[in-house]
N, C-alpha and C positions, 0 to 999 in steps of 0.2 A: 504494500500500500504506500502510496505516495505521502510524504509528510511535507509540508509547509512552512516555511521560517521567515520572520519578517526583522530586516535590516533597516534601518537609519541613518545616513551618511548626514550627519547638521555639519551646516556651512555655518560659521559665524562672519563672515566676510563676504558679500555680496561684488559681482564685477562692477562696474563702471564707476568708482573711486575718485576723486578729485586729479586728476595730474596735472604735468603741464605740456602737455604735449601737443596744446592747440588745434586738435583734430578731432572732429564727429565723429564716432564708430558709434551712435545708437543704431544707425541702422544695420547692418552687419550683428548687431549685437540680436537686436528685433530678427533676423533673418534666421539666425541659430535657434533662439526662442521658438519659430514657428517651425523646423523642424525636428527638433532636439527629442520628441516627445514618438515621434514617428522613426527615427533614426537610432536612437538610442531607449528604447522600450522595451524591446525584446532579448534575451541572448541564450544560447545554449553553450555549456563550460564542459568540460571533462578535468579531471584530478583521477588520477591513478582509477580506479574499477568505479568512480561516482559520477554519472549524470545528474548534471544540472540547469535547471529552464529557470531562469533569470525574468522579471517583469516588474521594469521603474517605472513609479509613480512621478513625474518632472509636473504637475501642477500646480506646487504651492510654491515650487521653484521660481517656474514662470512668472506666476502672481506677483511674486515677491520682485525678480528682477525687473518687472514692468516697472513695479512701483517703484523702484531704487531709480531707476530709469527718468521718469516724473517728475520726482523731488531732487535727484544731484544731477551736478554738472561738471564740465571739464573749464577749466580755469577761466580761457577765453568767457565761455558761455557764462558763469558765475558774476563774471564785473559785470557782463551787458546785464542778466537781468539785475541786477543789485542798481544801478542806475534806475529800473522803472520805480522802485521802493525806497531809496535811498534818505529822502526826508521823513520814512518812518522808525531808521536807527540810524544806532549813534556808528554806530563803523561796518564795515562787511562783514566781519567775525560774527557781528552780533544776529544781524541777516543769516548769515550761514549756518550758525545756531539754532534758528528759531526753525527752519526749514529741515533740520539735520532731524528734528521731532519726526517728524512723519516720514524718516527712512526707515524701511526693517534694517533691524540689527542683524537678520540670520536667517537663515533657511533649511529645508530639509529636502532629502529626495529619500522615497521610501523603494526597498530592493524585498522582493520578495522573492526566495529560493526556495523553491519546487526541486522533493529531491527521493526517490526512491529505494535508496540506505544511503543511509546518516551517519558519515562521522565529522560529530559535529566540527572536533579541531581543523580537522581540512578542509570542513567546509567555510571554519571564519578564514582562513589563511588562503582559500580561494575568490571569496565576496571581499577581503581586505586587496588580495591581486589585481581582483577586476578593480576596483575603483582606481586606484592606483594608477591605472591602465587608462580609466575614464577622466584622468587631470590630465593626460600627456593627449589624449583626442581630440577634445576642447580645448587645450593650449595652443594648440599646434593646429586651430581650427581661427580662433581669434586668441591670439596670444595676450595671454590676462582674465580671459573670462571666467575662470574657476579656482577659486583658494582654497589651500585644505590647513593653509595656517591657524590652529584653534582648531579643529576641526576634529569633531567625534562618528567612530564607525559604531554605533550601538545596534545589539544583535539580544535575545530574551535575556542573555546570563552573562555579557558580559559589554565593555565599553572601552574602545582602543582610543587613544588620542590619537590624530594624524597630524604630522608637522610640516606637511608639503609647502612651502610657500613662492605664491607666481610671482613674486617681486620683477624679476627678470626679465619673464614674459611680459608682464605692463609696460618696463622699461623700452620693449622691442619699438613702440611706439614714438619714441626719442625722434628729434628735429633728424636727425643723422641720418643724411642721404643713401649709405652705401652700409650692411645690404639690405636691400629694398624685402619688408615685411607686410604680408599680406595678408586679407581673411580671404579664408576656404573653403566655401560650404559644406558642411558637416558632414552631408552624405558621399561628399567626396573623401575625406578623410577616413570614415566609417568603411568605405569600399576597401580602400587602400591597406586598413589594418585589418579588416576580414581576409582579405587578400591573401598575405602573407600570417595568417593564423596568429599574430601577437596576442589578440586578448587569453590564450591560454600560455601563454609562457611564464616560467617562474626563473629559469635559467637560460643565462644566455646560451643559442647556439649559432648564431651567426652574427657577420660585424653589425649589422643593422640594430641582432637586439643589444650588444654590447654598448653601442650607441646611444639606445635609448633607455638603458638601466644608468648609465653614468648620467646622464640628465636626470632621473630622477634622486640619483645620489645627491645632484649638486644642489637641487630645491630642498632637498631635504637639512640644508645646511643652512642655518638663518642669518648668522653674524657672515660680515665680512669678511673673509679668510682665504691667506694662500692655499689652503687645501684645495679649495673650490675649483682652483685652478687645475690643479693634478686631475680631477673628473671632467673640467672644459677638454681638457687635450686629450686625455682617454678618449672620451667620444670623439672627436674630430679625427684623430689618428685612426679609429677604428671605422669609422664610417668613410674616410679616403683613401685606407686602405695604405697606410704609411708604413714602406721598408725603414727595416731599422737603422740603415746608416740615410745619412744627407735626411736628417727626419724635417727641416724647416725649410731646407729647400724643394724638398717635392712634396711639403703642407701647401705651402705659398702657392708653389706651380699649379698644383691641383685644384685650390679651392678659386684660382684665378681663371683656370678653364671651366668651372661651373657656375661662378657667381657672377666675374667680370660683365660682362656684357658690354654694355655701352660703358663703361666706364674705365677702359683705357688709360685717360688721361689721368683717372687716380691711382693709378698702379704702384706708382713712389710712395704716397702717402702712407695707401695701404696694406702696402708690402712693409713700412717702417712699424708701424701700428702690431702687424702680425709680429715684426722681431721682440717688439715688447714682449707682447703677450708671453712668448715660450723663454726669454728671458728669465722673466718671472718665474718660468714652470720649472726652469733649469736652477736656478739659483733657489729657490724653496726646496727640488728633488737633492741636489748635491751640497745641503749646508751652506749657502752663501746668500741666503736673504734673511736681513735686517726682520730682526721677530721683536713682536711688542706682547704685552702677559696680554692673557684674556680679557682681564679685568681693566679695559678698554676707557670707562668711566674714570678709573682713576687716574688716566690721563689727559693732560688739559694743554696743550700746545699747537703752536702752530705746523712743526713737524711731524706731531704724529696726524695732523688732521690731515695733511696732505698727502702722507704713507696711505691713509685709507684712502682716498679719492683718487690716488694713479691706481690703487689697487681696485677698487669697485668701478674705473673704466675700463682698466684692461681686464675684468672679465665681463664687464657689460658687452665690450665690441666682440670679443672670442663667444659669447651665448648667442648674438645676434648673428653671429655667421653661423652658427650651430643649429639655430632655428631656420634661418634662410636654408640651407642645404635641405633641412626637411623636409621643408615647406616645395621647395624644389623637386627632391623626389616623391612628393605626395603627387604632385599637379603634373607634373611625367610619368605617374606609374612607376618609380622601378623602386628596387629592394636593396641595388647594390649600384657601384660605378666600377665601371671597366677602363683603368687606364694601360694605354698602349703605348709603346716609342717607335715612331714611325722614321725613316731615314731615307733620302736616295743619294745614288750614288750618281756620279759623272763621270 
C-alpha cells in the first residue's frame, strides 16, 4: 500500500529584494510564476529499491511572491514612487518602512511524497536532494529568485535548517557588461535537467555534475571567504574541462571561445580580471594569501575593508562567468564542451 508524507520547504526570504541594479525583472519574475506550478508540480525520484511521485503545492508561493512583487521595489523604482508620497514623510527610510508592512516575511511550498516502502531516512535525504536541486533550477532560470538562506525543510518528525544563500545569483544582475546574464524560461531549464537525469543525482558522475555540486558548495558558504574560491575554480575547471598543466591559460582560452562573442575588444581587460581571480585560488591553495580570523567584526580598518571587496569581486566576476556558461549550455542543449586543436600545415 502506498503511504503519503507531506514536506514543507519555508522560505523566509522572498525574490525581488531591494538592489541596485537599476533593472525591471518583474516581468521575467511574473513569467516563472505563471509557469512554475505546471513545470515544477510533478516529479518521479528513485533512491536505491524506493519509488517516489513527488507533487508541489507552488500557490501560496505565488500569492506570496505576487504580493512581495506589489509592495517592493528595485532602487530606481523606490525614489520614483517615494516622490508621489514624499510630503507625507519625513525621509525615504521612513516611506520604505511603512510599505515594508505589507511585504510577507516568508513562504512555503508544500512537497508531498507518494511512496510504496518507506524508509523514511532516505527518503528525507532524497526530498532534502531534490530541493536542493530545485535552488540550482530556478537560479539558473532567473538568477536570484529563490533563497534557502533561513530556510527550513520540515517533514512529520523532523526539521533540517537549509543554509543555501542566492547572494551571488542577485549579484548576476550587476551594471557589468560582460558576461551577459539572462532569464530562461523555466520549462527550458526543467527540459534541460530532465534531460540529463540531474534531479536524481547524489554523487557526482560527470564534469557537469561536479560543476554543479561545487556551486552549490559555494552558496552554501555565507561569509566572504577564500575558500569560496577553491569551489569557483573547481567548477569552472570541471565544466571546461581543464588539463592539469597550463591550467589558466586554456581556462582563459576556453571560456573566451564560449563566452567572448562580440566582445573582442575586452579580451585585455578580461583576460586580467580572470588572472586575479586564480591568483587568488593559487595563493589561498599554496599558503601565500594574506588571512584575516573569522571574527571579521573585530576588525575595523581600512585595509581589511578593502581585502574583503577585491575578494567579494573576484569571486563575484569568476560566479558570473560560472552562471553565464550554464546558462549557455542550458539555451544550446549540451551537457558537456568539446574542445579541439585544430592546425594546418603549409
Amino acid at each position: 500500500m502506498s503511504q503519503s508524507i507531506e514536506y514543507r520547504l519555508v522560505l523566509k526570504k522572498l525574490p525581488f529584494g531591494i538592489t541596485n541594479s537599476g533593472k525591471n525583472q518583474k516581468l521575467s519574475i511574473h513569467m516563472i510564476l505563471n509557469d512554475i506550478q505546471s513545470n515544477l508540480g510533478r516529479f518521479e525520484l528513485n533512491r536505491n529499491n524506493m519509488s517516489i511521485h513527488l507533487n508541489l503545492d507552488w500557490s501560496k508561493a505565488i500569492s506570496d511572491i505576487e504580493k512581495n512583487m506589489e509592495k517592493n521595489f528595485f532602487i530606481d523604482e523606490l525614489y520614483t514612487e517615494f516622490e508621489k508620497y514624499k510630503d507625507k514623510y519625513e525621509s525615504i527610510n521612513d516611506f520604505f518602512n511603512e510599505r515594508a508592512k505589507e511585504i510577507p516575511k516568508g513562504t512555503e511550498v508544500v512537497i508531498v511524497a507518494t511512496v510504496s516502502k518507506v524508509d523514511i531516512v532516505e527518503l528525507d535525504q532524497t526530498i532534502k536532494n531534490f530541493v536542493y536541486h530545485l535552488f540550482l533550477v530556478l537560479n539558473l532560470s532567473y538568477p536570484g529568485f529563490i533563497n534557502y538562506y533561513n530556510a527550513r525543510l520540515l517533514s512529520p518528525k523532523n526539521s533540517e535548517e537549509l543554509t543555501l544563500c542566492n547572494d551571488e545569483f542577485e549579484e548576476c544582475w550587476s551594471n557589468e557588461n560582460w558576461p551577459i546574464i539572462k532569464y530562461i524560461p523555466i520549462n527550458t531549464v526543467c527540459n534541460w535537467y530532465n534531460k540529463y537525469n540531474l534531479w536524481n543525482k547524489f554523487i557526482s558522475e560527470t564534469r557537469l555534475d561536479k560543476c554543479l555540486f561545487s556551486l552549490l558548495h559555494f552558496c552554501e558558504e555565507i561569509k566572504i571567504s577564500p575558500s569560496k574560491i577553491v569551489w569557483l575554480a573547481h567548477a569552472l575547471e570541471s565544466i571546461y574541462e581543464i588539463p592539469q598543466s597550463a591550467i589558466l591559460h586554456s581556462l582563459k582560452d576556453r571560456i573566451s571561445i564560449v563566452l567572448f562573442e562580440n566582445y573582442e575588444e575586452e579580451r585585455s581587460k578580461i583576460s586580467k580580471r580572470i588572472n586575479e581571480f586564480y591568483q587568488y585560488r593559487s595563493n589561498f591553495v599554496h599558503g601565500n594569501l594574506t588571512i584575516y580570523t573569522p571574527s571579521e567584526e573585530l576588525i575595523n580598518s581600512d585595509i581589511h575593508k578593502e581585502y574583503l571587496n577585491q575578494l567579494f569581486q573576484t569571486e563575484n566576476f569568476a560566479f558570473r562567468i560560472l552562471v553565464a556558461t550554464l546558462q549557455k549550455m542550458i539555451i544550446e542543449d549540451w551537457n558537456c564542451f568539446n574542445f579541439k586543436t585544430i592546425f594546418e600545415g603549409a
